[in-house]
Kinemage of the C-alpha trace (Angstrom):
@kinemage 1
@onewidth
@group {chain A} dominant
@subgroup {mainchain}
@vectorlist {calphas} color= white
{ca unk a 1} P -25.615 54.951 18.461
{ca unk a 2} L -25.656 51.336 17.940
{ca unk a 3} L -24.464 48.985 21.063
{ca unk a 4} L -21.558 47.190 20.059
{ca unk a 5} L -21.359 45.059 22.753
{ca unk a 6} L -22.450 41.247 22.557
{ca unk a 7} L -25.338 40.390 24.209
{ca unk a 8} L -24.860 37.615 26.757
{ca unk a 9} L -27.413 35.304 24.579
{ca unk a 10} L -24.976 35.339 21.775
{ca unk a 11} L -21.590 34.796 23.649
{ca unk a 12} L -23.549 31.905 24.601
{ca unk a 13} L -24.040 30.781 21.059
{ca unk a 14} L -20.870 31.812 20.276
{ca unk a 15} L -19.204 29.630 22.747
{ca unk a 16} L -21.259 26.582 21.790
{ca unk a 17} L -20.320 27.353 18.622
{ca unk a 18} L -16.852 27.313 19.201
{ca unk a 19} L -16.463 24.100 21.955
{ca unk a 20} L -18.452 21.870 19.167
{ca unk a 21} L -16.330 23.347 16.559
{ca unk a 22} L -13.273 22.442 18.475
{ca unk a 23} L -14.291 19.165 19.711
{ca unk a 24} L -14.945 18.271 15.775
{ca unk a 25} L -11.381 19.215 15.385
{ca unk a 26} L -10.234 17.165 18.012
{ca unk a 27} L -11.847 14.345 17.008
{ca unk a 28} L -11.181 14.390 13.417
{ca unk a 29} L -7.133 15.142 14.754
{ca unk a 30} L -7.717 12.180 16.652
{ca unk a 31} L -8.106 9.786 13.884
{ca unk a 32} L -6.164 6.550 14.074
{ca unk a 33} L -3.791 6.236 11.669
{ca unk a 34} L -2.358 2.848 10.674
{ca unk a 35} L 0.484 1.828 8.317
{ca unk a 36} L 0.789 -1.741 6.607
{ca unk a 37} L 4.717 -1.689 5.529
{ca unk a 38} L 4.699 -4.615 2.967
{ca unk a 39} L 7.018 -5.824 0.528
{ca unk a 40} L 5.599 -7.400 -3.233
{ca unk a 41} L 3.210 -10.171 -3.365
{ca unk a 42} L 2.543 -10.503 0.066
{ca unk a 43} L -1.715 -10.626 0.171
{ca unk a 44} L -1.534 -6.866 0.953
{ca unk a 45} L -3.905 -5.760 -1.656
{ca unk a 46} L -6.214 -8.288 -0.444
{ca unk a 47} L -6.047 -7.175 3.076
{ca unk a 48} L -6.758 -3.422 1.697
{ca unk a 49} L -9.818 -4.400 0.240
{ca unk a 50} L -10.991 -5.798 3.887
{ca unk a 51} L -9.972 -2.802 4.893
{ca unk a 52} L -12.538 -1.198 3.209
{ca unk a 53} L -15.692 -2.299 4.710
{ca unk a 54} L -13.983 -1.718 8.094
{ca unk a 55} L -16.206 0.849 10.023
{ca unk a 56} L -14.952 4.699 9.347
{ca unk a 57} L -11.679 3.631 7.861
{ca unk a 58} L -10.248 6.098 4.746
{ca unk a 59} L -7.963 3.617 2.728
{ca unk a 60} L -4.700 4.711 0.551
{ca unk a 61} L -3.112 3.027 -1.848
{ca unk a 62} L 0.883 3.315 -1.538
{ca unk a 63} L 0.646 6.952 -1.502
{ca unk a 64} L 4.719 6.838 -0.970
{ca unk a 65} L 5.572 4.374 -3.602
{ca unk a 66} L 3.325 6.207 -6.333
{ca unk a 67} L 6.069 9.604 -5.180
{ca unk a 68} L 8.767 7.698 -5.192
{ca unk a 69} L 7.887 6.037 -8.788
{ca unk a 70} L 7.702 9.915 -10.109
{ca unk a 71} L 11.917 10.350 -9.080
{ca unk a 72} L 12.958 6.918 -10.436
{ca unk a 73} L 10.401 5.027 -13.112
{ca unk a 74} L 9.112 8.364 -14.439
{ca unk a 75} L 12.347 10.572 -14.084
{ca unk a 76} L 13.893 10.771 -17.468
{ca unk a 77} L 17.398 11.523 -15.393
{ca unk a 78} L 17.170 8.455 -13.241
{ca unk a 79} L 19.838 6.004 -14.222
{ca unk a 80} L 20.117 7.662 -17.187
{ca unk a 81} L 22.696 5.325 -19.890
{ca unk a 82} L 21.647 1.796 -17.750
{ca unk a 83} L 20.569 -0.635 -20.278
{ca unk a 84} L 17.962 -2.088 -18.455
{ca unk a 85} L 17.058 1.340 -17.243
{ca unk a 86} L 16.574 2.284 -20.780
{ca unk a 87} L 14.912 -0.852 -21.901
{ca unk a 88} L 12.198 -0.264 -19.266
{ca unk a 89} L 12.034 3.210 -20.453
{ca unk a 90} L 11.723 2.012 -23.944
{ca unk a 91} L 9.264 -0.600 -22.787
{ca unk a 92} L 7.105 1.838 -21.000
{ca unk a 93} L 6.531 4.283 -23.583
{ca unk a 94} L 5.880 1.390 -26.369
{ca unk a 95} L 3.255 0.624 -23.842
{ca unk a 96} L 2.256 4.421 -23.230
{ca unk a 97} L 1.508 5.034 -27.295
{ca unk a 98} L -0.675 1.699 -27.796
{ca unk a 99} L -4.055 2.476 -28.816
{ca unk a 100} L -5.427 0.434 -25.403
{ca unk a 101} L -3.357 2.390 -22.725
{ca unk a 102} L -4.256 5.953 -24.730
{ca unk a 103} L -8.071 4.966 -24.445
{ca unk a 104} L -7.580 3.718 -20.588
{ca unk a 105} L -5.710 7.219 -19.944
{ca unk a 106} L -8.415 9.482 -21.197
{ca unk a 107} L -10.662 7.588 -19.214
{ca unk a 108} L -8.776 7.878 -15.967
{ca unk a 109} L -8.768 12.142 -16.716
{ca unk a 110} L -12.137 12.285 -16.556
{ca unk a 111} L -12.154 9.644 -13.716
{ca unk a 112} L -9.906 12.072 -11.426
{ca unk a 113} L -11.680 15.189 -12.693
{ca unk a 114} L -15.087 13.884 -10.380
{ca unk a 115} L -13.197 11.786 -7.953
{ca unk a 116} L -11.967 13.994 -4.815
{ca unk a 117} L -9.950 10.924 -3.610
{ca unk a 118} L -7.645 10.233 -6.202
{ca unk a 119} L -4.462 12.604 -7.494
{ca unk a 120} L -2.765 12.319 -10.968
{ca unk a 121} L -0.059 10.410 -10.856
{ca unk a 122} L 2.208 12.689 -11.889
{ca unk a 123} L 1.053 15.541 -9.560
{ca unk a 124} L 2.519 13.123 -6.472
{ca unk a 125} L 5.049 13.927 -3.878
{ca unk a 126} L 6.324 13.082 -0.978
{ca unk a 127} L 5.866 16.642 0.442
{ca unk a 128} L 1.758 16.067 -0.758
{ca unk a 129} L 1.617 12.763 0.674
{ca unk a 130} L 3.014 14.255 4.055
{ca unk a 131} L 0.438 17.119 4.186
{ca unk a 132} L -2.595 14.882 3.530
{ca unk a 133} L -2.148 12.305 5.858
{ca unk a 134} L -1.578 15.020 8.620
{ca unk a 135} L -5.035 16.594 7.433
{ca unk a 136} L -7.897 16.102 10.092
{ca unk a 137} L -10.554 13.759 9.287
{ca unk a 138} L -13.975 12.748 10.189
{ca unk a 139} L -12.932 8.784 9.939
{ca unk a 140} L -12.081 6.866 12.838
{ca unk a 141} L -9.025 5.474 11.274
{ca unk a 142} L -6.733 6.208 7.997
{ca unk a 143} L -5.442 3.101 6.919
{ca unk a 144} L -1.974 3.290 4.552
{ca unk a 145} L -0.637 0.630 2.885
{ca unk a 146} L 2.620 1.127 1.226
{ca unk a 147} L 5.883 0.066 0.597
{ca unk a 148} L 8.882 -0.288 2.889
{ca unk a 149} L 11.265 0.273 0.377
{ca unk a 150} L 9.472 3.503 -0.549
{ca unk a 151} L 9.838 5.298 3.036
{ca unk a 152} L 13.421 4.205 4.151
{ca unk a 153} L 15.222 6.661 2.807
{ca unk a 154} L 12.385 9.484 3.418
{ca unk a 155} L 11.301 8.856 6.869
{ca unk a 156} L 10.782 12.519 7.136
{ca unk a 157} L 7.883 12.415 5.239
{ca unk a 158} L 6.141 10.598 7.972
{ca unk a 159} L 3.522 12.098 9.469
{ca unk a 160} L 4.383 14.199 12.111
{ca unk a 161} L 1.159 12.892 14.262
{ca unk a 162} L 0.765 9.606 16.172
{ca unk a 163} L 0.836 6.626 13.934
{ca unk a 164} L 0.599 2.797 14.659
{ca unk a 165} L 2.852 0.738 12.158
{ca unk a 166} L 2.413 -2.822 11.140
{ca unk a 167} L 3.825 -4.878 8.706
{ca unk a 168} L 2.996 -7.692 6.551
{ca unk a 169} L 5.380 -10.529 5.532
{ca unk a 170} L 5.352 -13.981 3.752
{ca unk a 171} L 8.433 -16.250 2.775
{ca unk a 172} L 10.800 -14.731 -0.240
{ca unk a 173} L 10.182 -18.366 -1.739
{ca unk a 174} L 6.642 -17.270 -2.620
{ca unk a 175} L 6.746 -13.477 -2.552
{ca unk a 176} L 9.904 -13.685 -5.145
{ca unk a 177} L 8.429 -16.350 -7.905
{ca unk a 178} L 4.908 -14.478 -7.669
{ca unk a 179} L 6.672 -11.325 -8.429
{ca unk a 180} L 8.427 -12.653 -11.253
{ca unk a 181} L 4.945 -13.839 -12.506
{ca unk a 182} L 3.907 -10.398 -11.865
{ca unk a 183} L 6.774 -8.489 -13.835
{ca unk a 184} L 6.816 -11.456 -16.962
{ca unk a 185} L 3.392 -10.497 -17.549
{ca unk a 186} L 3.593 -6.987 -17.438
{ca unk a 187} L 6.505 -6.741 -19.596
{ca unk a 188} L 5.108 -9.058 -22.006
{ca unk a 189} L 1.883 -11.059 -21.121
{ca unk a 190} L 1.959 -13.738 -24.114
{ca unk a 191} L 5.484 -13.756 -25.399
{ca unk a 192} L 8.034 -13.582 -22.423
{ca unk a 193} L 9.448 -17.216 -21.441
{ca unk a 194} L 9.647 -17.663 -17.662
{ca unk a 195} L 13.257 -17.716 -18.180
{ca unk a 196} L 14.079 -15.269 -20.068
{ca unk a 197} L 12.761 -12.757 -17.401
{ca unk a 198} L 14.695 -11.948 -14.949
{ca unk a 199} L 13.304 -9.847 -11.890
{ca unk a 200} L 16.445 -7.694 -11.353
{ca unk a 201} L 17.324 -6.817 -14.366
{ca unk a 202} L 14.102 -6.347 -15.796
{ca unk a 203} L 12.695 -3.720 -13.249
{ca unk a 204} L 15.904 -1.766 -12.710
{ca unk a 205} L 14.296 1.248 -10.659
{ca unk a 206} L 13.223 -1.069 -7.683
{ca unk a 207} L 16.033 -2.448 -5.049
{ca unk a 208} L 14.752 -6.297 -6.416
{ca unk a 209} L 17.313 -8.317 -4.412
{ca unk a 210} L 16.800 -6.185 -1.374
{ca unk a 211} L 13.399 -5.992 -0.448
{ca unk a 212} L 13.224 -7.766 2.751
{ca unk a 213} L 16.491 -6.451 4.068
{ca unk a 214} L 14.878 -2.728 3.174
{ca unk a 215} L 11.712 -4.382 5.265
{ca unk a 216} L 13.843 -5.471 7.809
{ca unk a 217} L 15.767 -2.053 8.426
{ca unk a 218} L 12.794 -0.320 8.566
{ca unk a 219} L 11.186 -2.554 11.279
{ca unk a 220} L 14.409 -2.342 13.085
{ca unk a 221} L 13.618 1.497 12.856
{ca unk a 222} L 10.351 1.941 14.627
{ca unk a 223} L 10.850 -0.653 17.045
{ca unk a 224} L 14.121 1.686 18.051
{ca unk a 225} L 11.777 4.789 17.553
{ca unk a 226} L 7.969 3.837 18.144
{ca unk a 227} L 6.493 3.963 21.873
{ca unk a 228} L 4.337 0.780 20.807
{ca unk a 229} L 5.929 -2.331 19.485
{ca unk a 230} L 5.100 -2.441 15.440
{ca unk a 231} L 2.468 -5.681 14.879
{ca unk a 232} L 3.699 -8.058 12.161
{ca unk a 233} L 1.376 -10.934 10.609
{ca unk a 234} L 2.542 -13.436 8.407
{ca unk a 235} L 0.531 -14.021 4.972
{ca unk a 236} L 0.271 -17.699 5.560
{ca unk a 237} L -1.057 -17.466 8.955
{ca unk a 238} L -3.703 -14.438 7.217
{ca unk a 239} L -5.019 -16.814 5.352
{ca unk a 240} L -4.843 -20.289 6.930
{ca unk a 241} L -6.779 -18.302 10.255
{ca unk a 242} L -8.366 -15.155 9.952
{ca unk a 243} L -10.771 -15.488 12.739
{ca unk a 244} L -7.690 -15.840 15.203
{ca unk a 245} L -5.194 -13.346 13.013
{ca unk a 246} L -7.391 -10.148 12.245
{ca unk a 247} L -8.914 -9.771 16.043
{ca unk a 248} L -5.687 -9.998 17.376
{ca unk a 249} L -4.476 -7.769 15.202
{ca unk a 250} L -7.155 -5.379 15.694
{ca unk a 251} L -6.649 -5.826 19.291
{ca unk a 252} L -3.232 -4.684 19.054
{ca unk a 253} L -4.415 -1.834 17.294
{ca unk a 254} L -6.867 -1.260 19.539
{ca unk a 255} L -10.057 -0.878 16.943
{ca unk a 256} L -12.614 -2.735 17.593
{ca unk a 257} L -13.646 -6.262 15.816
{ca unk a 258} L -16.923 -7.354 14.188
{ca unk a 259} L -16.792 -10.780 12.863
{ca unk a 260} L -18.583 -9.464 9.683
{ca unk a 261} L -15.515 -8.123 8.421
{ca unk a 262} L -14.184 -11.389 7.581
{ca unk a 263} L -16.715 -11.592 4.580
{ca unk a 264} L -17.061 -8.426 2.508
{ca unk a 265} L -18.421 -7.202 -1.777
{ca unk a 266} L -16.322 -8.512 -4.454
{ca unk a 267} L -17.572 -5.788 -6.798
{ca unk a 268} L -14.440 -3.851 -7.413
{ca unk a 269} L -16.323 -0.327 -7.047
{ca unk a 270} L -15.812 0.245 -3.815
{ca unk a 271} L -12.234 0.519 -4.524
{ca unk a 272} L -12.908 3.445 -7.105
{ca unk a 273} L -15.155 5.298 -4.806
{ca unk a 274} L -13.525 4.644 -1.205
{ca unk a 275} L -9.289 4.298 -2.045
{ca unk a 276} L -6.857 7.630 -2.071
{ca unk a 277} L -4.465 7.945 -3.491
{ca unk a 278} L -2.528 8.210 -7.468
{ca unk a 279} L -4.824 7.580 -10.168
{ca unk a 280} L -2.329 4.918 -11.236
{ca unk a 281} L -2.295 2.991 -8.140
{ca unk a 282} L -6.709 3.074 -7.683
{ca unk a 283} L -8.106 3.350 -10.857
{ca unk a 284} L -5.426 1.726 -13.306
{ca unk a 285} L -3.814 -1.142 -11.396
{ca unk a 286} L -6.759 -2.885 -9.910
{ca unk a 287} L -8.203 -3.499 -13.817
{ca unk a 288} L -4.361 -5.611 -14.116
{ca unk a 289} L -4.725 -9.234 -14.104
{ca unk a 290} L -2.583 -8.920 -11.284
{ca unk a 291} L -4.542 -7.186 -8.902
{ca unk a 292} L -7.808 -8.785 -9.990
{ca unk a 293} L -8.018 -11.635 -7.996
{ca unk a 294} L -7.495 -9.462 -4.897
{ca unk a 295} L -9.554 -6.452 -6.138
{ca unk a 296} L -12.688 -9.176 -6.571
{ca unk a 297} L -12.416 -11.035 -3.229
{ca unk a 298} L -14.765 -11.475 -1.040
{ca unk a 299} L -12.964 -13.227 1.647
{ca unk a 300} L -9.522 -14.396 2.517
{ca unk a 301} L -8.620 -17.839 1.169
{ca unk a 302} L -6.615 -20.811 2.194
{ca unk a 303} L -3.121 -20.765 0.954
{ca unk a 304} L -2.750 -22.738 -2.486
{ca unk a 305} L 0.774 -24.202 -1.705
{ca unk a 306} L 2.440 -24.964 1.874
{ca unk a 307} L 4.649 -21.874 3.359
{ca unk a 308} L 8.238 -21.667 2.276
{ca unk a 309} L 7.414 -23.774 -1.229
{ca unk a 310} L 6.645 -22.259 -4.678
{ca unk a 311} L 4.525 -23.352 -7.173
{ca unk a 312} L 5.831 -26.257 -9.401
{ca unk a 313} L 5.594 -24.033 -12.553
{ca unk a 314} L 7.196 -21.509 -11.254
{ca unk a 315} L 10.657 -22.434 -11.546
{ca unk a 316} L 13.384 -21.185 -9.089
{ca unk a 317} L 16.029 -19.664 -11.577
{ca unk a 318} L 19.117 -18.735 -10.337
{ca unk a 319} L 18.636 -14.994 -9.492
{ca unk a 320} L 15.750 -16.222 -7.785
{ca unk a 321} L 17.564 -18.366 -5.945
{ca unk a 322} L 19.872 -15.977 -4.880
{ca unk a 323} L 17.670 -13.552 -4.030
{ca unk a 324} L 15.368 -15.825 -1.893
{ca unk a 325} L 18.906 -17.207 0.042
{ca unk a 326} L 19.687 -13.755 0.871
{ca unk a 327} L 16.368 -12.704 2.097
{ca unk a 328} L 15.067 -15.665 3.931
{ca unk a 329} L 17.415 -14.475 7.345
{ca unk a 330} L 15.700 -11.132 7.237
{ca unk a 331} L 12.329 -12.728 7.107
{ca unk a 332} L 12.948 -15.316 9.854
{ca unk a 333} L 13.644 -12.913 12.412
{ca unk a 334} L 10.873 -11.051 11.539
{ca unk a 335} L 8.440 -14.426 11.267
{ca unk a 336} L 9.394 -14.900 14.637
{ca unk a 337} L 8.306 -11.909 15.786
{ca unk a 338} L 5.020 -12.091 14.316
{ca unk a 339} L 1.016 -11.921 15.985
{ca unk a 340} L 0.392 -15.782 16.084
């Protein structure tokens, strides 16, 4: 008859076995995981790229926003009978059935097919987004950036391990008038007058006129509910001083700095191979002539225009106006509050 018993050799392998298994565990639980809560136009895609060629850092792309795009801009019964609602809607699927955004689509298939890090858009959900950032790792740190406005009303789809939060602001009279930029070119890139666009009423699933108060609610939130203070830094202070900002902020963070970072590629492949995330959010949006600027740095650059100003061109209509009034109070507190 055989001996069943375990010779004392192999419990010995057996328990190395087991205590290097477990401390692989623990360190991949013990990944660092870091939120940037932004608002639009604020640098942030910028400050994901640098992200990037930070040491052991996994990057996602507004994992939260992409889910909460699939219940309002993609839900057929969201807002259903709105007229800008169905304008988008109409807009978007004129867009959809162009011969250009058919050829980029089959592209992105196969793109998802051999990339492990990126989901189809339409596959995304809060629930999914949830699960994966709770996953173990072997990185050092997940970085997130995402939306404020996407999380505020799903906070329970945080991750129910220790996270750091941050946020990212920059004054409404610049975030607002790049945004409209943003949406007149999307919407119509050659025929849409500055005017004529207005950023309300022309992207009807997003809470326009209340993004910093959402920001501001949210910041409120964690301070209430986080055992660390959340870190804010101010776009304009980003880019005037990097080399003071980003080791602070680090600091803060507690990862550690290498000066290096503050220079990194400006081929826009390492966003393809290293970002998770929706296939809309890593392979489509960074070929936009919005994103490209940001996709393509190398570095962060001096502000164009003094903080709290707009660019000449860019002229402050009056739901701009109005918008940027109402959000300025939310951003002050916040501005004061910031890593200077």
């Amino acid at each position: 008859m055989s001996n069943s018993y375990l010779s004392f050799e192999q419990i010995k392998i057996i328990r190395k076995r087991t205590a290097t298994y477990i401390a692989m565990m623990s360190s991949q639980s013990d990944a660092k995981r870091v939120f940037l809560w932004i608002v639009p136009r604020t640098c942030s895609t910028a400050f994901s790229k640098f992200m990037t060629f930070v040491d052991d850092t996994e990057v996602w792309m507004e994992p939260y926003y992409a889910s909460y795009l699939n219940e309002t801009y993609y839900n057929p019964n969201f807002r259903v009978g709105d007229p800008h609602a169905e304008r988008m809607r109409e807009t978007l699927a004129r867009i959809e059935a162009s011969d250009f955004m058919k050829g980029i689509r089959e592209t992105m298939k196969n793109d998802v097919k051999e990339n492990a890090n990126v989901i189809d858009q339409k596959e995304i959900s809060y629930s999914w987004v949830k699960q994966q950032l709770e996953k173990p790792t072997p990185k050092k740190i997940i970085f997130i950036k995402d939306q404020a406005l996407a999380i505020t009303d799903h906070l329970s789809y945080l991750p129910d391990v220790t996270c750091r939060h941050s946020f990212i602001i920059r004054h409404p009279a610049q975030a607002y008038t790049s945004f409209k930029e943003m949406i007149r070119n999307r919407l119509d890139p050659v025929g849409m007058d500055w005017e004529e666009c207005h950023v309300g009423n022309d992207t009807p699933f997003s809470p326009v006129k209340d993004f910093y108060k959402i920001q501001h609610k949210l910041w409120q939130h964690l301070l209430e509910t986080s055992e660390v203070e959340p870190v804010i830094i101010d776009a304009d202070d980003l880019l005037t001083k990097p080399e003071v900002i980003l080791p602070k902020y680090f600091e803060k963070l507690g990862i550690p700095f290498k000066e290096s970072y503050l220079q990194w590629e400006g081929s826009d492949d390492f966003i393809r191979q290293k970002w998770k995330g929706s296939s809309d959010f890593v392979l489509l949006e960074p070929k936009t002539i919005v994103y490209s600027r940001a996709v393509k740095s190398t570095g962060f650059e001096p502000p164009q225009i003094p903080r709290g100003t707009s660019k000449p061109e860019w002229k402050v209509t009056p739901e701009l106006k109005e918008y940027i009034e109402g959000a300025v109070p939310f951003y002050e507190e916040m501005y004061q509050n910031r890593l200077k």
